[in-house]
C-alpha positions as CSV (number, residue, x, y, z in Angstrom):
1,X,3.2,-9.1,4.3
2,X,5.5,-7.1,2.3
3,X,7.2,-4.0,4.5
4,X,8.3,-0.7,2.2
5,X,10.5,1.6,3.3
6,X,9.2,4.8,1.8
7,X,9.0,7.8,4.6
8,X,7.6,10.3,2.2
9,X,4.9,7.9,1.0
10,X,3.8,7.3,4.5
11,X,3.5,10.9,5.5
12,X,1.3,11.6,2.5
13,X,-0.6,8.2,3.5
14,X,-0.7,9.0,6.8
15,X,-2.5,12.1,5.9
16,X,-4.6,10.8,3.6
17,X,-4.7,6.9,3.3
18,X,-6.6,6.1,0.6
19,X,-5.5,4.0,-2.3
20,X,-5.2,6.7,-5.1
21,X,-2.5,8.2,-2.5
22,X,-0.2,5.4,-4.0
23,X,0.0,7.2,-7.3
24,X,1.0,9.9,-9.6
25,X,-0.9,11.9,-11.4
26,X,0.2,10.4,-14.5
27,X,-0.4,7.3,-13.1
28,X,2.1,5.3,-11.7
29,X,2.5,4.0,-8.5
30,X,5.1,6.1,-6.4
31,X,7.3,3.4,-5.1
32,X,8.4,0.7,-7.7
33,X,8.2,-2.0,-4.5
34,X,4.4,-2.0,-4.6
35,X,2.9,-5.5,-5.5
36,X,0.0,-5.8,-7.8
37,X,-2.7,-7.0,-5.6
38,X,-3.6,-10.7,-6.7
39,X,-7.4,-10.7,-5.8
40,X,-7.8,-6.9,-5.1
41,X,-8.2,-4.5,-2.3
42,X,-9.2,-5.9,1.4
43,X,-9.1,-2.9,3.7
44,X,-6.5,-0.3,4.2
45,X,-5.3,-0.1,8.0
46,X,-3.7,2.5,9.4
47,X,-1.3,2.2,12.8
48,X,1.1,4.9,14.4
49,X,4.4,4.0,12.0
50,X,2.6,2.0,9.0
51,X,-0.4,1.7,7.0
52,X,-1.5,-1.5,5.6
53,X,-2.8,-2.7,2.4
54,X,-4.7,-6.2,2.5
55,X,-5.2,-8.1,-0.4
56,X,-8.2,-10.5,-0.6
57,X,-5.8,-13.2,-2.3
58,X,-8.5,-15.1,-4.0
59,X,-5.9,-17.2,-6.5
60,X,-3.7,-18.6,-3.6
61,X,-1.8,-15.8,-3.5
62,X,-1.5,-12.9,-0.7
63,X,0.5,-9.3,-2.3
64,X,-0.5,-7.4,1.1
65,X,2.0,-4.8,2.0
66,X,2.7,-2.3,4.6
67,X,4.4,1.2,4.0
68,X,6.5,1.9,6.6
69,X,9.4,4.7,7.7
């Protein structure tokens, strides 16, 4: 699992931890570090310090990542 450093991203996750919180309104994602998920959207976890995205990783391949202070 990739970690990301991104303490404003996790606030505004934290608050609201859905996936469209990852993006701009124009869109883009708000962190550049973000992986493309292979196989699509898992689940979402949320823990004290992190939130996690899971990625199915149907083509061999697992993108999941965790934003993180």
């Amino acid at each position: 699992m990739t970690k990301i450093k991104n303490a404003k991203l996790l606030r505004e996750l934290l608050s609201s931890p859905q996936w469209e919180t990852l993006f701009t309104s124009e869109p883009r994602l708000k962190d550049d570090e973000i992986p493309a998920l292979a196989g699509g959207l898992d689940r979402i976890e949320v823990k004290p310090n992190r939130v996690e995205f899971h990625d199915i990783g149907c083509n061999g391949r697992d993108n999941s990542f965790a934003i993180i202070k």
